[in-house]
N, C-alpha and C positions, 0 to 999 in steps of 0.2 A: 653498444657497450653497456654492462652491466654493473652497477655499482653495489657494494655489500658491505652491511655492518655487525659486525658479533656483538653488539650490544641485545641487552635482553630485560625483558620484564619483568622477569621472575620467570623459574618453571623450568629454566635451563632453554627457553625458547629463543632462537636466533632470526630475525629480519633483515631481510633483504629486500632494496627496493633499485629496480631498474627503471633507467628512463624513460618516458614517455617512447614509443614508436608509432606515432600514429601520423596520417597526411593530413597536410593543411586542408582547412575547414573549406574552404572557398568552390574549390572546385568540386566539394561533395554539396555543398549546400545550394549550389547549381544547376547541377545533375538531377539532386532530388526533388527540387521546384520542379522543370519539365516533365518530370518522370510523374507529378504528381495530376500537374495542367493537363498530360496527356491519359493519364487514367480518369480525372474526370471529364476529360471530350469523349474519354472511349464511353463512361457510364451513361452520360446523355445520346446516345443514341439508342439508347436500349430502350424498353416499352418499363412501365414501373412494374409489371407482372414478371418481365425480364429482371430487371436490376434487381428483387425484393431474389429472384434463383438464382440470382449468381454472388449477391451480395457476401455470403460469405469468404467465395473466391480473391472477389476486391480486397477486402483488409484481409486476407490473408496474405494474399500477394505483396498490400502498403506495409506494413506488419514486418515483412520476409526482408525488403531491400531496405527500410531503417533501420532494421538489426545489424543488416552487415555493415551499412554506413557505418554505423555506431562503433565499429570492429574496427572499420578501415580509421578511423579520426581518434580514434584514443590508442590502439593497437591493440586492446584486449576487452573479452566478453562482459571482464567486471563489469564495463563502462555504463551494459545495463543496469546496474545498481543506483547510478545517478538518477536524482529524483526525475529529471525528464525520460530517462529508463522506463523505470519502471511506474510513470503512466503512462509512456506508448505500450509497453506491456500489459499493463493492467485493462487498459480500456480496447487494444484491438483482440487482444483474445477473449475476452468478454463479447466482443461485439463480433467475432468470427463464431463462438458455439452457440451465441444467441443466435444468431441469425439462421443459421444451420435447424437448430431448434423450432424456431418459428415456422423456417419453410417446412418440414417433416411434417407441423402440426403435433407435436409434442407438448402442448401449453397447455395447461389445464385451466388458466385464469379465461374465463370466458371477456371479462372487460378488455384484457389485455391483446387477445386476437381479436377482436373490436375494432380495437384502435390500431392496432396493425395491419389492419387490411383496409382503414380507411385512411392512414396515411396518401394524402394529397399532395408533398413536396418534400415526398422524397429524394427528387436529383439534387434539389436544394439543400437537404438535411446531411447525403452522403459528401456532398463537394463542402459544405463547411466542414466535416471529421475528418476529411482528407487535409483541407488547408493547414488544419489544427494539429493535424499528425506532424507537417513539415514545420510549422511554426514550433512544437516541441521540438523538433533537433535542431533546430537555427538556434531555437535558445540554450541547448546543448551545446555547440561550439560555441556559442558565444560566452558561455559560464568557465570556460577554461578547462585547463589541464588539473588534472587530479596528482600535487607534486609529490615527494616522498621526502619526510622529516628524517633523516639519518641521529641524528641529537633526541636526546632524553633529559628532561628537566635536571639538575644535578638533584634538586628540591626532592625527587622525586625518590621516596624509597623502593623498592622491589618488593613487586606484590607477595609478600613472604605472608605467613599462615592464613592465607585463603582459607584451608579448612575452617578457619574457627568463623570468619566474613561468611562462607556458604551455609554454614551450620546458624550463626544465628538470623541470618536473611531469610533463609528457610522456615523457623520456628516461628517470623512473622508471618511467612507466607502461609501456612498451615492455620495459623490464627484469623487470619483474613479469609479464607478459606470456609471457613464453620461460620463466618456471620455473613447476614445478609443488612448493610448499613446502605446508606443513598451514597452513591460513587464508590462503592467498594470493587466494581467492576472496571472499575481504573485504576485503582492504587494496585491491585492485584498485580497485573503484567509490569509497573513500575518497579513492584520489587521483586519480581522476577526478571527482570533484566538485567539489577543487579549481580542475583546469583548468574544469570549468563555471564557477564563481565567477568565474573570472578574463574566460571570454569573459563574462556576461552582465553582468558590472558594467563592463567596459571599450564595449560596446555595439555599433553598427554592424547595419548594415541584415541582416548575416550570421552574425550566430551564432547561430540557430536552426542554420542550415546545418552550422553549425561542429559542433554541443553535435548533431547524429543522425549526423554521422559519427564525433564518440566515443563512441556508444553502438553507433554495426555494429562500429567498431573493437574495442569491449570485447567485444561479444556473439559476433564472431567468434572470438575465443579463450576461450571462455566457455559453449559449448553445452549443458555441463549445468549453469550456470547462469545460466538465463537473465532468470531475476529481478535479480540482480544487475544487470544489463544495464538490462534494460526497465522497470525500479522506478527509476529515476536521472530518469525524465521528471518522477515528483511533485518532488524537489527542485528541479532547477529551475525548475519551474515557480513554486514558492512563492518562491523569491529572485527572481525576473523579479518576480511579482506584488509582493512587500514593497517591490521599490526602483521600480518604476515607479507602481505603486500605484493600477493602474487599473480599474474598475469596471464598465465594461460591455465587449462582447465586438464589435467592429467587425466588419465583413465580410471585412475583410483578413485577421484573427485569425481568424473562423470557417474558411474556405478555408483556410490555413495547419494549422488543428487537423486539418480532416479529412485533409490530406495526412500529417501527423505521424501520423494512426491509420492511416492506410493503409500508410506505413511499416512502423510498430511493426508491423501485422501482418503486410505480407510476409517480416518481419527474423523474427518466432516461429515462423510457420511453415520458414522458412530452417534455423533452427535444431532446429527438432522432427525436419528431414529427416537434418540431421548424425546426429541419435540414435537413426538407423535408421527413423524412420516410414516409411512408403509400399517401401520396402525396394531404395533409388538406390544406395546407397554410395559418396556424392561423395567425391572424394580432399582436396576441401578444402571452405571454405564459400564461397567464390565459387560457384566448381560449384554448392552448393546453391541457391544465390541462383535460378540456371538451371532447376531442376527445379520450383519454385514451380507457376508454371501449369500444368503437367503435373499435379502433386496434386491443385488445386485441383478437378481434372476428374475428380479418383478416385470411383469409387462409394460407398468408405470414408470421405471427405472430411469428412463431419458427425462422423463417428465418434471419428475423428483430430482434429479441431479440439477436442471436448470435453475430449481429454487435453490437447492443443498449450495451452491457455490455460486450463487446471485448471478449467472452471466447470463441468462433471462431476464430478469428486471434491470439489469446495467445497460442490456443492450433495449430493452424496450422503453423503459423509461427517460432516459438519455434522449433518444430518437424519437419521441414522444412530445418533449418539452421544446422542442425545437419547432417541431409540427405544429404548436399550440400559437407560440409566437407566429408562426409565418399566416395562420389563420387570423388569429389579432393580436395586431404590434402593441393596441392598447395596454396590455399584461409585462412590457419592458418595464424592468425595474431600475436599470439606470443607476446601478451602483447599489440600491439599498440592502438586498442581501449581504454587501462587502462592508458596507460600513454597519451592520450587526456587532461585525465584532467589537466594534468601540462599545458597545452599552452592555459588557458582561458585567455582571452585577449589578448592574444600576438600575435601580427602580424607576418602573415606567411615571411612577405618581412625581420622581423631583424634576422630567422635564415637561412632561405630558406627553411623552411622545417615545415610541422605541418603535427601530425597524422593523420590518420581520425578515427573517429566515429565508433561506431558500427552500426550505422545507415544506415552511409557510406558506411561499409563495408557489410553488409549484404544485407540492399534495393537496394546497386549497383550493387550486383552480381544477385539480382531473379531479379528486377525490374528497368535495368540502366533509362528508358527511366521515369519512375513516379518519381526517386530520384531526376533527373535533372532538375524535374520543384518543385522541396521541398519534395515531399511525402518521405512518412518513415515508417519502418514496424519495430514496436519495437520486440525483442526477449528477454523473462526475462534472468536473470542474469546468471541461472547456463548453460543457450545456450550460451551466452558471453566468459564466463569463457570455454566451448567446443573449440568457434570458435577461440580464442585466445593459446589454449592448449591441443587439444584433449584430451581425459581420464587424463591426470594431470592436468586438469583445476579442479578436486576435490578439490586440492589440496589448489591453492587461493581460491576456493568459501570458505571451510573451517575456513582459515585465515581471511577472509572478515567476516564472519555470526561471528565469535568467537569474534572479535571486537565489530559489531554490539550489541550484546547481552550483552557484560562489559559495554560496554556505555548504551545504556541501564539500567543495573543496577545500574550503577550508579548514574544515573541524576535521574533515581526513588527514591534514599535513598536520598538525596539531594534535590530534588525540594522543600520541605518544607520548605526550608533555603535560598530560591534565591528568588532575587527583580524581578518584574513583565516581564521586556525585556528580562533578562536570560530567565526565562521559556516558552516566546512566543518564543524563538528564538530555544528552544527547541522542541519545539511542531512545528515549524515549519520542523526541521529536520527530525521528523517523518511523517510529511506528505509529503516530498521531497524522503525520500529514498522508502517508498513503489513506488512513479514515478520511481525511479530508480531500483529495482526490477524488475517492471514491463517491462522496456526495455528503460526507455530514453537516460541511457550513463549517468558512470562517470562524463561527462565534463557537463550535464546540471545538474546532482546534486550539482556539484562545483559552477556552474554559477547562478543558482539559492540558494544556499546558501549564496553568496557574496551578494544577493539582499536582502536576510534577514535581514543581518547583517546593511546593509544601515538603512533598514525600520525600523528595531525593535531602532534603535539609533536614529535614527532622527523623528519618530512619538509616537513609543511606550514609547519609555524611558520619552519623554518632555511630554507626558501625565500624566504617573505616576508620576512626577515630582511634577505636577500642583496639583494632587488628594493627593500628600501628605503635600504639602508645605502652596501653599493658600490657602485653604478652611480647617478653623479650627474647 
């Protein structure tokens, strides 16, 4: 049964929110233990020359049957959206075209096929990714149901002249835009988030349109970083999804997605060409936009796209840090990368002492000589959680994703109820943790959070302010 409300935003947009359809957790979370114990008996009998050719098959296959779970226990695709979503997304299709990649010989890092080919425990390194797969969806049903807020704050005025909110968000953005400050590569996609909030809660047949040209917009000035950029799609996506509230995926919305990834990938490749790939030296990124199909056609092209969309170094360095550890356990860190994040800002001189990094701790042990001049090799979260605890690093990853996901839920039944800077500041959160998934470290999710919090206060909020107060 479906429930529906004519209440509205602004914009003349109406929300409906049906019940949950989804099957109880138990008997999928069951299922998918076996189904995972029995891929990795099937993997240990293979030769490691075996496993490393078939490896992509593996997670494409663990990949395939958590997706539908994912379907079967919530009743809809959204449910990938949940932060345990999409890092089983993030991390096995990362690790299905690396690995594809590898086996081809496609890599151009010579260190990096090195260490790939001298991987010595690897049954050991895929049956921990597998465990880690199941372990993210146990913490998925265990994070709840995603409920539906039918009530709107009374508090709450109707997002009424938007226009003048997008128009002055903008004139910051564009100001942000022309300097180059230390963290101006963060407050950037903050107040662009804003203007997302404002086109997708004000609504019309066009603000997809609107919300990919501020994302070429940003990513255009932005090439080296392009996450920033192209990580702004989960946000909005999930505020689209919270306020409309919809559950299955129409043909109009399928067609539209594949145009939006066909996008996103001409805009990363665009932008890998700004950073010298293929060796164009466009004087700007238009010009790069141009050389596109030309690369596409390069012989290096597979090579290049491994780096262009990091699922090369996701999946080798991930698989790597694991390998380091099982060679010597001496290098477990035993939490200290996690408790980094306590000493954001705190000078090393008032305790004598600050953690390091996972960054630290992993680029300093494969790479001392690139860490020391800054480089860094991120490793996603459930490698962290290894290098910090071998095999009971399941343990807090669990803890971590079960959090993830209540929050999550929560801020979903609730967003309909919160003033403008609450939910950019939300939505920023979500674009800040897939970076930290991905492998930046606790301490720059913390550190970049606090940056939020400045921005969404001191530009976000005195906008909304202005959009509800003066202009009557």
């Amino acid at each position: 049964m479906t429930m529906h409300s004519n209440q509205s935003l602004g914009g003349g947009r109406t929300f409906a929110a049906p019940t949950p359809a989804g099957v109880k957790g138990l008997p999928l979370v069951t299922g998918a233990f076996f189904f995972t114990i029995a891929l990795i008996g099937l993997c240990s009998f293979l030769s490691v020359e075996s496993l490393r050719y078939w490896l992509p098959l593996v997670y494409a296959v663990d990949y395939i049957l958590l997706s539908w779970l994912f379907v079967l226990r919530f009743g809809t695709i959204y449910a990938l959206l949940r932060p345990t979503g999409i890092a089983i997304s993030y991390f096995n299709i990362s690790f299905v075209l690396g690995a594809w990649t590898f086996g081809q010989d496609k890599i151009l890092n010579g260190a990096m096929v090195w260490g790939y080919e001298s991987w010595s425990y690897l049954h050991a390194i895929v049956g921990f990714f597998l465990l880690s797969n199941w372990v993210l969806y146990i913490a998925a049903v265990a994070g709840g149901e995603v409920r539906r807020n039918l009530k709107i704050d009374e508090r709450r005025r109707p997002f009424s002249h938007s226009i003048l909110f997008i128009i002055c968000n903008s004139v910051v953005l564009l100001v942000l835009l022309a300097i180059e400050v230390p963290y101006v590569g963060v407050i950037r996609p903050i107040v662009a988030l804003s203007i997302g909030y404002a086109l997708i809660v004000r609504g019309g047949k066009f603000r997809w349109a609107a919300l990919a040209l501020l994302i070429v917009v940003l990513a255009a000035f932005s090439e080296n970083d392009k996450r920033n950029a192209i990580f702004l799609v989960l946000p909005f996506f999930w505020l689209d999804y919270a306020l409309v509230q919809k559950r299955g995926i129409t043909a109009k919305v399928f067609l539209g997605g594949l145009l939006a990834a066909a996008g996103l990938f001409y805009l990363i490749v665009a932008m890998s060409i700004m950073r010298g790939y293929g060796q164009y030296n466009p004087a700007n990124f238009f010009e790069a936009l141009s050389y596109v199909p030309d690369y596409m056609l390069n012989s290096y092209a597979l090579s290049y796209f491994a780096s262009n969309f990091e699922y090369g170094t996701v999946f080798f360095h991930s698989h790597n840090a694991l390998n380091l550890i099982f060679q010597d356990s001496s290098l477990l860190a035993y939490g200290e990368s996690l408790l980094k994040a306590l000493f954001v800002g705190v000078p090393q001189s008032l305790f004598g002492y600050k953690p390091a990094s996972i960054l630290d701790l992993y680029t300093g042990t494969w790479d001392p000589g690139f860490r020391s001049v800054g480089g860094s090799f991120p490793i996603i979260v459930s490698a962290e959680m290894f290098w910090n605890f071998s095999w009971l690093g399941l343990i807090p990853l669990f803890l971590f994703m079960v959090l993830a996901d209540r929050f999550y839920a929560y801020v979903t039944y609730h967003v309909r109820g919160w003033r403008t800077a609450r939910v950019v500041l939300i939505m920023a959160a979500l674009l800040f943790y897939l970076m930290y998934v991905r492998g930046s470290g606790l301490d720059i999710f913390v550190a970049y959070m606090l940056i939020a919090v400045v921005v969404t206060n001191c530009v976000v909020r005195p906008m909304d302010w202005l959009r509800r107060n003066i202009v009557s």
